[in-house]
mmCIF file as gemmi writes it, N, C-alpha and C atoms, coordinates in Angstrom:
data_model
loop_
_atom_site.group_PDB
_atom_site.id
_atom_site.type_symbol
_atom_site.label_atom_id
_atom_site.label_alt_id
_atom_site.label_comp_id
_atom_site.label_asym_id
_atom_site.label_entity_id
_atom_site.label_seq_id
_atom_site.pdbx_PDB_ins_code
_atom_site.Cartn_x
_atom_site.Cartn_y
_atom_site.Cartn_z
_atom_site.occupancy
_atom_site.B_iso_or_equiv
_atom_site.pdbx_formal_charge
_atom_site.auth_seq_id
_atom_site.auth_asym_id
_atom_site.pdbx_PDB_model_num
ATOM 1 N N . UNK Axp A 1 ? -13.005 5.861 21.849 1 0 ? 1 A 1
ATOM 2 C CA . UNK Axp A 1 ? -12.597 4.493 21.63 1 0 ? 1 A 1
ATOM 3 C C . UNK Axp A 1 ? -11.457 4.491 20.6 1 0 ? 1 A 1
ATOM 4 N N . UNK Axp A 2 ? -10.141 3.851 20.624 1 0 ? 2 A 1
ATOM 5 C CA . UNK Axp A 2 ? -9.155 3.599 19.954 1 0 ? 2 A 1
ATOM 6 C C . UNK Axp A 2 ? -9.306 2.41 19.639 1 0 ? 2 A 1
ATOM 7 N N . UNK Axp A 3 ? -9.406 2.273 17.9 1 0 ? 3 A 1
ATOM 8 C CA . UNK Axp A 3 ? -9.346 1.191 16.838 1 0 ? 3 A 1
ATOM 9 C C . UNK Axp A 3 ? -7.91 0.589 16.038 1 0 ? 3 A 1
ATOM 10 N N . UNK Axp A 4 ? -7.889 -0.59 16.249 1 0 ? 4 A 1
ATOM 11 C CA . UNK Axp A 4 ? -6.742 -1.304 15.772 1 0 ? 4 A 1
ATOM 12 C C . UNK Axp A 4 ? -6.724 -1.13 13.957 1 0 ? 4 A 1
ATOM 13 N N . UNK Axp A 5 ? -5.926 -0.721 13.353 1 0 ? 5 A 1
ATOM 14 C CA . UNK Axp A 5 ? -6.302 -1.348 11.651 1 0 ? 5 A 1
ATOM 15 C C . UNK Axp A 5 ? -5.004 -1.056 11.105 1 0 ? 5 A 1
ATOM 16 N N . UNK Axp A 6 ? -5.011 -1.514 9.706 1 0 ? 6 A 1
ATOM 17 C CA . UNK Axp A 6 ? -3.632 -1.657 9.371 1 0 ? 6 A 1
ATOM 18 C C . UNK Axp A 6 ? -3.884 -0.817 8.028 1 0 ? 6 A 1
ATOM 19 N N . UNK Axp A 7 ? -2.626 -0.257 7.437 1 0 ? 7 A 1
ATOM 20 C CA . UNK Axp A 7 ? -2.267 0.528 6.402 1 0 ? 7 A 1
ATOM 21 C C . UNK Axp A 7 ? -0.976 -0.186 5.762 1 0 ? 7 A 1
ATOM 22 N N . UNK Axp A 8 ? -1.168 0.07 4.528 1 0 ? 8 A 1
ATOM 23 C CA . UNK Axp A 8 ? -0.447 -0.243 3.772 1 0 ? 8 A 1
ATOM 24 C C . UNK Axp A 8 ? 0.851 0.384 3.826 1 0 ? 8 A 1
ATOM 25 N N . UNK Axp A 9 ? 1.882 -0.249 3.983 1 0 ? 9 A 1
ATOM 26 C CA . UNK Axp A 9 ? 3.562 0.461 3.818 1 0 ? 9 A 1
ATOM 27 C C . UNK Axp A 9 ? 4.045 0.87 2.933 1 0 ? 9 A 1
ATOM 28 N N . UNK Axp A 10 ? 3.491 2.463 2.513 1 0 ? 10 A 1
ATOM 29 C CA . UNK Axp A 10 ? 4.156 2.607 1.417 1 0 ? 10 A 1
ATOM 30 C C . UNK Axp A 10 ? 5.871 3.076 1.077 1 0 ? 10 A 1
ATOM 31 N N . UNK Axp A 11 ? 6.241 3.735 2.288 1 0 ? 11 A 1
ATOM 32 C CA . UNK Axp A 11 ? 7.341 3.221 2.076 1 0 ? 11 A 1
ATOM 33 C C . UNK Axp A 11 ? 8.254 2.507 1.895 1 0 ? 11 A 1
ATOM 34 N N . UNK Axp A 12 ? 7.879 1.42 2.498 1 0 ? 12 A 1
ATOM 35 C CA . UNK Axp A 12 ? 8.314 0.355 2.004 1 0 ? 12 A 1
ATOM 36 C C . UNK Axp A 12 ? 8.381 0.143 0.808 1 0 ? 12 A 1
ATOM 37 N N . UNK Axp A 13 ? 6.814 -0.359 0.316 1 0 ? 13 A 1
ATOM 38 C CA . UNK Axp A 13 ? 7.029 -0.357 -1.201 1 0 ? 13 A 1
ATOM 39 C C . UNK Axp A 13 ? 7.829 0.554 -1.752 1 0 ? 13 A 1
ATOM 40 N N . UNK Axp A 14 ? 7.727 1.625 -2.194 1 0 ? 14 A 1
ATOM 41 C CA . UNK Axp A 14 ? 8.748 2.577 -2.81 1 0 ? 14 A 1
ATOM 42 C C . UNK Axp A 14 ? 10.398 2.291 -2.48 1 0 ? 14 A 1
ATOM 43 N N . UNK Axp A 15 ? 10.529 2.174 -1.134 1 0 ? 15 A 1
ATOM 44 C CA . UNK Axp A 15 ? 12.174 1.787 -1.115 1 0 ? 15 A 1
ATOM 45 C C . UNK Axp A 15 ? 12.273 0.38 -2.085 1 0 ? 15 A 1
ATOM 46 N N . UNK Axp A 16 ? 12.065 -0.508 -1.926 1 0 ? 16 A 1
ATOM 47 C CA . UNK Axp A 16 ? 12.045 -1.884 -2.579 1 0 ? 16 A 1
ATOM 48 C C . UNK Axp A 16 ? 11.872 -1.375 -4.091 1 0 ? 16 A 1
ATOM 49 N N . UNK Axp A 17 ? 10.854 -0.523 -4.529 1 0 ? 17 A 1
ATOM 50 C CA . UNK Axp A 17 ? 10.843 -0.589 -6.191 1 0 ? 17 A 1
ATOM 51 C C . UNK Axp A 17 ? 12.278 0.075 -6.142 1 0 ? 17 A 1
ATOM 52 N N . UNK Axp A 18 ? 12.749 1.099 -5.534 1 0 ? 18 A 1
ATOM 53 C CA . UNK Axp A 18 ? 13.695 2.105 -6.041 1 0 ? 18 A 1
ATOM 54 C C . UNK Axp A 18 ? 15 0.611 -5.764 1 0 ? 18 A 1
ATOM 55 N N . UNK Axp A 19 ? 15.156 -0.234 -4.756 1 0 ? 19 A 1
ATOM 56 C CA . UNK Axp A 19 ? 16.488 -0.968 -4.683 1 0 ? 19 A 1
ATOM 57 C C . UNK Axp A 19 ? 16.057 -1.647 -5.833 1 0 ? 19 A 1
ATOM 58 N N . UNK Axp A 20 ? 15.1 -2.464 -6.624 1 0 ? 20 A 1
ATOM 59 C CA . UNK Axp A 20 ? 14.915 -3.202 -7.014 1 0 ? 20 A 1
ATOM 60 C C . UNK Axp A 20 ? 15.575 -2.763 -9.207 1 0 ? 20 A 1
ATOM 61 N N . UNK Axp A 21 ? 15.303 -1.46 -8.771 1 0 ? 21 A 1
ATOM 62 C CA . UNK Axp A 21 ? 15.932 -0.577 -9.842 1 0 ? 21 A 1
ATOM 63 C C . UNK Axp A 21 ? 14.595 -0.639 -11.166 1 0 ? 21 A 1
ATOM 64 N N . UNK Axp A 22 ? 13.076 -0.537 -10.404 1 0 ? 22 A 1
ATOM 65 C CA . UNK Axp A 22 ? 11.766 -1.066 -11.392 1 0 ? 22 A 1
ATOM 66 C C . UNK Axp A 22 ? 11.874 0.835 -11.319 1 0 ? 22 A 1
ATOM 67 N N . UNK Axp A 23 ? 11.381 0.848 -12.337 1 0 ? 23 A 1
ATOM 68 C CA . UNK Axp A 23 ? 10.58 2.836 -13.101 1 0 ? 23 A 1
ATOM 69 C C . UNK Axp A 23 ? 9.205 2.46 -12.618 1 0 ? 23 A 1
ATOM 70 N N . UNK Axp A 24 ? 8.724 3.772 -12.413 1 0 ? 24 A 1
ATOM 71 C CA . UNK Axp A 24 ? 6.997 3.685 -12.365 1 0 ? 24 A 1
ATOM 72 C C . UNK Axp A 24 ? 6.529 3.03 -13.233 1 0 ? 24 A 1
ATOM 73 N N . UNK Axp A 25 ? 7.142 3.089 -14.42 1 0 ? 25 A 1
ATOM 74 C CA . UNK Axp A 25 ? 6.423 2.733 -15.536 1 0 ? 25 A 1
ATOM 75 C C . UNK Axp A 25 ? 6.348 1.019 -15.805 1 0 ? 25 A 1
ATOM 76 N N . UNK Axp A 26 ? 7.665 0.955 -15.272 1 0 ? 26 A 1
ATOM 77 C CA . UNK Axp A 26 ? 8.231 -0.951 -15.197 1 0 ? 26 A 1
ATOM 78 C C . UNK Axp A 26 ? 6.503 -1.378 -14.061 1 0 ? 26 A 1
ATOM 79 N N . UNK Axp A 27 ? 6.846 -0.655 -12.778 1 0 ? 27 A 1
ATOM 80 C CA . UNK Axp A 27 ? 6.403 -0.796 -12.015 1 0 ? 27 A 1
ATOM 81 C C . UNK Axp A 27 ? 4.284 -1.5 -12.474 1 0 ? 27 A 1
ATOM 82 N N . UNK Axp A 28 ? 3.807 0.033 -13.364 1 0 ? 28 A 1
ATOM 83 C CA . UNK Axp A 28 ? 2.504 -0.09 -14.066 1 0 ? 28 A 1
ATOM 84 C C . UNK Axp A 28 ? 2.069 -1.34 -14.645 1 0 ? 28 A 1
ATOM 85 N N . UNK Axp A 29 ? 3.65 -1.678 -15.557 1 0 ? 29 A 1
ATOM 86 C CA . UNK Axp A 29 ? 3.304 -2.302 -16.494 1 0 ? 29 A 1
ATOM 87 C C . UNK Axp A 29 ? 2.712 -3.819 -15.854 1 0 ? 29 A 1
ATOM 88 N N . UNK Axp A 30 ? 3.792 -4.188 -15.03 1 0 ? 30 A 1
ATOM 89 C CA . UNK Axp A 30 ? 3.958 -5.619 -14.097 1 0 ? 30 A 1
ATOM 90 C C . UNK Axp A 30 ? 2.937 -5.333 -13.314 1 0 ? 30 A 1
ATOM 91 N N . UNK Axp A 31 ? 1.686 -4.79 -13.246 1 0 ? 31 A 1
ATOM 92 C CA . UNK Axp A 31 ? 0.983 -4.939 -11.887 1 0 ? 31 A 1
ATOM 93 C C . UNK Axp A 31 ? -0.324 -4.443 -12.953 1 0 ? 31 A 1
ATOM 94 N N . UNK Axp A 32 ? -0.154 -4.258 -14.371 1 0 ? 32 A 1
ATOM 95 C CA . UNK Axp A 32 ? -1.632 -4.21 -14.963 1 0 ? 32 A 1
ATOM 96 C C . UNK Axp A 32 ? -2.575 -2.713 -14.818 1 0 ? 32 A 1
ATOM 97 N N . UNK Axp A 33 ? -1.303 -1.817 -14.3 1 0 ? 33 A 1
ATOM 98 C CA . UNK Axp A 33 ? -1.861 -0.456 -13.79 1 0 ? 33 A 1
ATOM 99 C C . UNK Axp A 33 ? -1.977 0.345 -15.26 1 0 ? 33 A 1
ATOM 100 N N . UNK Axp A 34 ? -2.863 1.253 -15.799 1 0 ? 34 A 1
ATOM 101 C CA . UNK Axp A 34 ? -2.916 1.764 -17.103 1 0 ? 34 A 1
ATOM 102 C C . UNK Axp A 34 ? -2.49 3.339 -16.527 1 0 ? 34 A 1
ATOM 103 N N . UNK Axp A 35 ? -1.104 3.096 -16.981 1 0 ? 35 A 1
ATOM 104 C CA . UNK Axp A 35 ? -0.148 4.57 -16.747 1 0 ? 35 A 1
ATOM 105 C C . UNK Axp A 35 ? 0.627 4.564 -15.662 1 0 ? 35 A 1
ATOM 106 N N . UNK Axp A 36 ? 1.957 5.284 -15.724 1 0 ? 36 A 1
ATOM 107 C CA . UNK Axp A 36 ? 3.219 5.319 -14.332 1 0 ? 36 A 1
ATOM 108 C C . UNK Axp A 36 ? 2.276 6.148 -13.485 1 0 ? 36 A 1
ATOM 109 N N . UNK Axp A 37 ? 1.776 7.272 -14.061 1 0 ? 37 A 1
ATOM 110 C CA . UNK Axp A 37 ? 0.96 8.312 -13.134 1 0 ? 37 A 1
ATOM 111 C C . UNK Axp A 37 ? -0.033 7.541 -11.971 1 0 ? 37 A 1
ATOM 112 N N . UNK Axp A 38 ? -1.162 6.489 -13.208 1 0 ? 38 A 1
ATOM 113 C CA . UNK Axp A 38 ? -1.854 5.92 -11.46 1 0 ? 38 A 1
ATOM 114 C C . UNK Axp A 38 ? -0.91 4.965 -11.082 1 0 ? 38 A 1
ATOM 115 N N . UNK Axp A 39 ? 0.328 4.646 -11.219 1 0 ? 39 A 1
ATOM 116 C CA . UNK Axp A 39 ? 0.906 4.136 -10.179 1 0 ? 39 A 1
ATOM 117 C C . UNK Axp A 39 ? 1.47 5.034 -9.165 1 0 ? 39 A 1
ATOM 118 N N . UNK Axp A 40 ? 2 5.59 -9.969 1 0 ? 40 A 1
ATOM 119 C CA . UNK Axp A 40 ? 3.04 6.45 -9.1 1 0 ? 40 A 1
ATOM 120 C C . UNK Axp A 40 ? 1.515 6.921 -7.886 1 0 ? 40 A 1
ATOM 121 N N . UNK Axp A 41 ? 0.28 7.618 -7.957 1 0 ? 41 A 1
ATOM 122 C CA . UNK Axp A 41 ? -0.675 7.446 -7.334 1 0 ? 41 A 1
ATOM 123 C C . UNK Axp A 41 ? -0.972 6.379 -6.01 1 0 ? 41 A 1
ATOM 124 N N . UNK Axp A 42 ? -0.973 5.565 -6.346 1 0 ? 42 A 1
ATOM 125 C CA . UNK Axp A 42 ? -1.354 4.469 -5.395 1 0 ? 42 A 1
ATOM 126 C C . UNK Axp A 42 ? 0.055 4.331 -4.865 1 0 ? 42 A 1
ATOM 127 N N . UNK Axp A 43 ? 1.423 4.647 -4.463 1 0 ? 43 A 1
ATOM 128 C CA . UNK Axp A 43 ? 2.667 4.564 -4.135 1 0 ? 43 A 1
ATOM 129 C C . UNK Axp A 43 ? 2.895 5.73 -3.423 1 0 ? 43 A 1
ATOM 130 N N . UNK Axp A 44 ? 2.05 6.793 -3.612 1 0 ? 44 A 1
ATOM 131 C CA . UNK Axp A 44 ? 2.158 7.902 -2.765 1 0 ? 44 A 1
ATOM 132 C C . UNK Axp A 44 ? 0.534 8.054 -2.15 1 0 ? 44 A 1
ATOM 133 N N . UNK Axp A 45 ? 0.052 7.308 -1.889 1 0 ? 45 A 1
ATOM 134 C CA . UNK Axp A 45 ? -1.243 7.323 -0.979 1 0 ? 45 A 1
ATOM 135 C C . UNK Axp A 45 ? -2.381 8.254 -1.756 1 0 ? 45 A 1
ATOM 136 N N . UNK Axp A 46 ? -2.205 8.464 -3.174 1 0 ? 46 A 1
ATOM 137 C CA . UNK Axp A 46 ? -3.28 9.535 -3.488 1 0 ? 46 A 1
ATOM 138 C C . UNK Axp A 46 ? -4.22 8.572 -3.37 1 0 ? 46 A 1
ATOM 139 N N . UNK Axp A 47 ? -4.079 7.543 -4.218 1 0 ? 47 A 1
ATOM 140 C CA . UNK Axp A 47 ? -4.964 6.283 -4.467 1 0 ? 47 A 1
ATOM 141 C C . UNK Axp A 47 ? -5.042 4.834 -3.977 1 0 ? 47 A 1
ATOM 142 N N . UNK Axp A 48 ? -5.546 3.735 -3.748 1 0 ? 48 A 1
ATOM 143 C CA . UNK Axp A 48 ? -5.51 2.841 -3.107 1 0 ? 48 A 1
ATOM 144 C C . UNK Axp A 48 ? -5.049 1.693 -3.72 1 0 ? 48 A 1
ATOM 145 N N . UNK Axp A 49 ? -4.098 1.035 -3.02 1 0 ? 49 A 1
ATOM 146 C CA . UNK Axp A 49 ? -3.612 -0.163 -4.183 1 0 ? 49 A 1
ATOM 147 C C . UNK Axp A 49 ? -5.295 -1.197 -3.985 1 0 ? 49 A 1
ATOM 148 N N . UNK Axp A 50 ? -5.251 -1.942 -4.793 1 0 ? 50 A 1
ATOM 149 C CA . UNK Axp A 50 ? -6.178 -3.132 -4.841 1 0 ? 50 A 1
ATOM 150 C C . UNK Axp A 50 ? -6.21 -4.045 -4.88 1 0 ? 50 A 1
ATOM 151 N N . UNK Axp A 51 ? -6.57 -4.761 -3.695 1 0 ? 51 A 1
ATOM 152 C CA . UNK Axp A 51 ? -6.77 -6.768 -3.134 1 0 ? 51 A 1
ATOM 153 C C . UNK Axp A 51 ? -6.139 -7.031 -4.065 1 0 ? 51 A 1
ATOM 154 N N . UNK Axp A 52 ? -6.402 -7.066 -5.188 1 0 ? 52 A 1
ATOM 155 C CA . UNK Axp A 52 ? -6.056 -7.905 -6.298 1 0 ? 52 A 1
ATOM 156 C C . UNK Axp A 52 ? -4.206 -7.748 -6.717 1 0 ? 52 A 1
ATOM 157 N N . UNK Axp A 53 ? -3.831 -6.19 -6.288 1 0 ? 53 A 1
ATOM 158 C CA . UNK Axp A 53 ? -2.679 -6.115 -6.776 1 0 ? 53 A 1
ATOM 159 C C . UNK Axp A 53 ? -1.273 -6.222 -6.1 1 0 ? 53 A 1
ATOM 160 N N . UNK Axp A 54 ? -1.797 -6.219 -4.28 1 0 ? 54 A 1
ATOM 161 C CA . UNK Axp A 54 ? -1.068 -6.801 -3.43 1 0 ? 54 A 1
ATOM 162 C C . UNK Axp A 54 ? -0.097 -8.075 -3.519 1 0 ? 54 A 1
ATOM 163 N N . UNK Axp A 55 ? -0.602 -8.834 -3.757 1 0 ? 55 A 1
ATOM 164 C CA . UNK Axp A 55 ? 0.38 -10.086 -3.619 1 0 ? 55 A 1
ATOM 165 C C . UNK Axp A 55 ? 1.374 -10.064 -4.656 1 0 ? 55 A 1
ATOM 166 N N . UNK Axp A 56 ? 0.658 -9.429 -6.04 1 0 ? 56 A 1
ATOM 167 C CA . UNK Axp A 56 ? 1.838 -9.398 -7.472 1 0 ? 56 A 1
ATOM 168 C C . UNK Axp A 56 ? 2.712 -7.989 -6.751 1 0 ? 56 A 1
ATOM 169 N N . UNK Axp A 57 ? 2.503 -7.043 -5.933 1 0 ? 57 A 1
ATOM 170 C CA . UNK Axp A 57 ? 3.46 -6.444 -5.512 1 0 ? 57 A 1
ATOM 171 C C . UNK Axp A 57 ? 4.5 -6.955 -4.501 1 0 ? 57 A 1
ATOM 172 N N . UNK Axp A 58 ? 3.959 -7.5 -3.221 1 0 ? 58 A 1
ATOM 173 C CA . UNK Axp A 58 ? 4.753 -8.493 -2.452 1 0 ? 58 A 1
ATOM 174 C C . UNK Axp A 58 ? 5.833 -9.693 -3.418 1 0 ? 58 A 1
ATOM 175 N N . UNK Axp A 59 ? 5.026 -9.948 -4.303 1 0 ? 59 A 1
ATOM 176 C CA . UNK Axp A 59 ? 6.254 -10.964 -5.33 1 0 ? 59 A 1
ATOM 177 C C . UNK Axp A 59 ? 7.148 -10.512 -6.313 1 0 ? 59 A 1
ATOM 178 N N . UNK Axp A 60 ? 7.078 -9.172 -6.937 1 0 ? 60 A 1
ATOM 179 C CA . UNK Axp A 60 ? 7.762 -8.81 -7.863 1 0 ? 60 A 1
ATOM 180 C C . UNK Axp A 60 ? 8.911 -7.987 -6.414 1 0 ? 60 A 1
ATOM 181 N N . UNK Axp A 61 ? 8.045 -7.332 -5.843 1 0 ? 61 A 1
ATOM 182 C CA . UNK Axp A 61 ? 9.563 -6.705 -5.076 1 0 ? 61 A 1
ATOM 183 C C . UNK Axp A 61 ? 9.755 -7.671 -3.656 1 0 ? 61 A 1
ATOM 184 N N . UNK Axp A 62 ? 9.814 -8.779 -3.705 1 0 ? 62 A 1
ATOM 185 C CA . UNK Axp A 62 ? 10.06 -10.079 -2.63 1 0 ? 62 A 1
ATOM 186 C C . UNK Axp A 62 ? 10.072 -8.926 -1.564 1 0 ? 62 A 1
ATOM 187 N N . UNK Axp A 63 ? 8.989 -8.849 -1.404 1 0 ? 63 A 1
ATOM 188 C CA . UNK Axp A 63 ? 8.217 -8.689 0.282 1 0 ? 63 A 1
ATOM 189 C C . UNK Axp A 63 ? 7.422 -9.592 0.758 1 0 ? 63 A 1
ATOM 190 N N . UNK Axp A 64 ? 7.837 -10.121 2.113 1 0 ? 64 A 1
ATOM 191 C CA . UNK Axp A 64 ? 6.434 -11.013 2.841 1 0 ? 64 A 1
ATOM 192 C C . UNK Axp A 64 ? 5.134 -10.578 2.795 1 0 ? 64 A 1
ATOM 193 N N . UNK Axp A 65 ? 4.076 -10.53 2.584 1 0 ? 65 A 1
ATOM 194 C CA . UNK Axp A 65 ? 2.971 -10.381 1.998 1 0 ? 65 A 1
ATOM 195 C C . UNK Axp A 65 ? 2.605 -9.559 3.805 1 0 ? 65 A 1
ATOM 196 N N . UNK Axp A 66 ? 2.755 -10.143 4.603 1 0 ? 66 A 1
ATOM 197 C CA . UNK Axp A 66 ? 2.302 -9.585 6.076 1 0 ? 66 A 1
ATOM 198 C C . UNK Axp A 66 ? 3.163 -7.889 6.156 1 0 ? 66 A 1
ATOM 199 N N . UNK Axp A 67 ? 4.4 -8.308 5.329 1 0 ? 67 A 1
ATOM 200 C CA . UNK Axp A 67 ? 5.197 -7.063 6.07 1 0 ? 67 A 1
ATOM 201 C C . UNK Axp A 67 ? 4.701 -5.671 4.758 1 0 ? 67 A 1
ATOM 202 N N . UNK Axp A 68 ? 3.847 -5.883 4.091 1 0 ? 68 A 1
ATOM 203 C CA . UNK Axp A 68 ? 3.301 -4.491 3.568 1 0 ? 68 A 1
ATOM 204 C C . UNK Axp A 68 ? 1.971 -3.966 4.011 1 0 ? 68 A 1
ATOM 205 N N . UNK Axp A 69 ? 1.49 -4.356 5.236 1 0 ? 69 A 1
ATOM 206 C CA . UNK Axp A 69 ? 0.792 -3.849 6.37 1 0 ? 69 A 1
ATOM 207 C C . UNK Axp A 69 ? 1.584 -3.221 7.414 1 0 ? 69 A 1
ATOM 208 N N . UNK Axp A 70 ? 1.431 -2.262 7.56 1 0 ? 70 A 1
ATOM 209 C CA . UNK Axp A 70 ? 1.297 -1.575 9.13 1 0 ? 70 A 1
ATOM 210 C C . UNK Axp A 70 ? 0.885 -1.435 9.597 1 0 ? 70 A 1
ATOM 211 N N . UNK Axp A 71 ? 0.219 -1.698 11.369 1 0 ? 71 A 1
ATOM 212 C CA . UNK Axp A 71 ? -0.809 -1.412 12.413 1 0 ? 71 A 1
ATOM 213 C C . UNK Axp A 71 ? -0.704 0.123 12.764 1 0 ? 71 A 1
ATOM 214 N N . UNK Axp A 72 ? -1.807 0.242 12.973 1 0 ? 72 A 1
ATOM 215 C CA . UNK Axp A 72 ? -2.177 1.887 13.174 1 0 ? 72 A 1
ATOM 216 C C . UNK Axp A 72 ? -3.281 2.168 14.76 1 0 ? 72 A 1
ATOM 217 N N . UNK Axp A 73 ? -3.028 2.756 15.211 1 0 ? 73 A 1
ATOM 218 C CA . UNK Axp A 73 ? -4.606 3.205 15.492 1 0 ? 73 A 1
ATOM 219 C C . UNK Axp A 73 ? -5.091 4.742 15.618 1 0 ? 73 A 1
ATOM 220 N N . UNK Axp A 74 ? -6.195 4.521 15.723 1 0 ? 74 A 1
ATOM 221 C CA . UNK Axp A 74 ? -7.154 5.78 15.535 1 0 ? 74 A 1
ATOM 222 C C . UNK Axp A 74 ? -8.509 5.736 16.29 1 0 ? 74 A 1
ATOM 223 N N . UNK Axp A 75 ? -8.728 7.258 16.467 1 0 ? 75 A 1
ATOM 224 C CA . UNK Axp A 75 ? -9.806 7.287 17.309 1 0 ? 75 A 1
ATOM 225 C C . UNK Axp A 75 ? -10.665 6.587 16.545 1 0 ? 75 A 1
ATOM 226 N N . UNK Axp A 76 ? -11.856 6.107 17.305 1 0 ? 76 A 1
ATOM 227 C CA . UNK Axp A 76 ? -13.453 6.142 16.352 1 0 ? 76 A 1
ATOM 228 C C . UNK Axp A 76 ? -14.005 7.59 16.109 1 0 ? 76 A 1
ATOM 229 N N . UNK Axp A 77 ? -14.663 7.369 15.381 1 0 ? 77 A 1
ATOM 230 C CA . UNK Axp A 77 ? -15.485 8.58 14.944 1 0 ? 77 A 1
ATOM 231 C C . UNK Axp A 77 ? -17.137 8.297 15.463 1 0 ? 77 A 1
ATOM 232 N N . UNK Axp A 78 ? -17.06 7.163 15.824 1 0 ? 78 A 1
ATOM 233 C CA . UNK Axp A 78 ? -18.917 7.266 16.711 1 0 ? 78 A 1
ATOM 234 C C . UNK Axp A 78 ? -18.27 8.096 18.169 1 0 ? 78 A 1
ATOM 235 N N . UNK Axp A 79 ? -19.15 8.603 18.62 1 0 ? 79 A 1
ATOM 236 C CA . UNK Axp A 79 ? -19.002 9.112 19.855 1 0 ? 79 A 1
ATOM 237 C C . UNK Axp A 79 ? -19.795 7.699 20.879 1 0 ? 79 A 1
ATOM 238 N N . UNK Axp A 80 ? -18.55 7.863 21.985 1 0 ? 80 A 1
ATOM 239 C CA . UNK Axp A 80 ? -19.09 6.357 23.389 1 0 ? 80 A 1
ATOM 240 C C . UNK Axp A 80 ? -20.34 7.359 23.768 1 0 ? 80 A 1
ATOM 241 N N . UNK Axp A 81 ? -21.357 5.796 23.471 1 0 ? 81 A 1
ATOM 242 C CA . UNK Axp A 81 ? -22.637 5.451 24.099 1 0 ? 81 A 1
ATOM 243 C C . UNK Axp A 81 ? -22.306 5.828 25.735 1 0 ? 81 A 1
ATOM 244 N N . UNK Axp A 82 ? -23.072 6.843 26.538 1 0 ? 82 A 1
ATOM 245 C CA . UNK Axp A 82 ? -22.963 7.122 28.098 1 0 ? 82 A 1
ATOM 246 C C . UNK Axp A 82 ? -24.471 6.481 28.839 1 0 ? 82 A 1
ATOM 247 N N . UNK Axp A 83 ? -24.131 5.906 30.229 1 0 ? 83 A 1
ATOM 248 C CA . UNK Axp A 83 ? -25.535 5.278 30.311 1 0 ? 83 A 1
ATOM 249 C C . UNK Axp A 83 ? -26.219 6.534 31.285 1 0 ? 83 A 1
């Protein structure tokens, strides 16, 4: 079975901080992150951005809030029920 879900654009984000001319550290500070490192983290997929920090990212680097999702899909991992 192939599942619809969406991922976060991190490239995106990253191009936008880098045009926007924000440092990791600018970046930390404006989004309440404690250190450039867990940002820089959550900007390279080690770590997960959080509900909460989405929209202050969509507004500081004027992104539409829809366009820092990407659709994906992927198998399931249950194996199909056979009758």
């Amino acid at each position: 079975m192939i599942l619809l879900s969406y991922e976060i654009d991190l490239q995106l984000i990253k191009q936008a901080r880098l045009e926007k001319g924000y440092t990791l550290e600018e970046m930390s500070k404006k989004l309440g992150i404690k250190g450039k490192s867990n940002y820089f983290k959550r900007e390279n997929g080690d770590t997960e951005f959080k509900s909460t920090e989405l929209p202050m990212l969509s507004d500081l680097l004027d992104i539409d809030y829809e366009k820092i999702f990407v659709k994906s899909l992927r198998k399931s991992k249950q194996k199909e029920a056979t009758a």
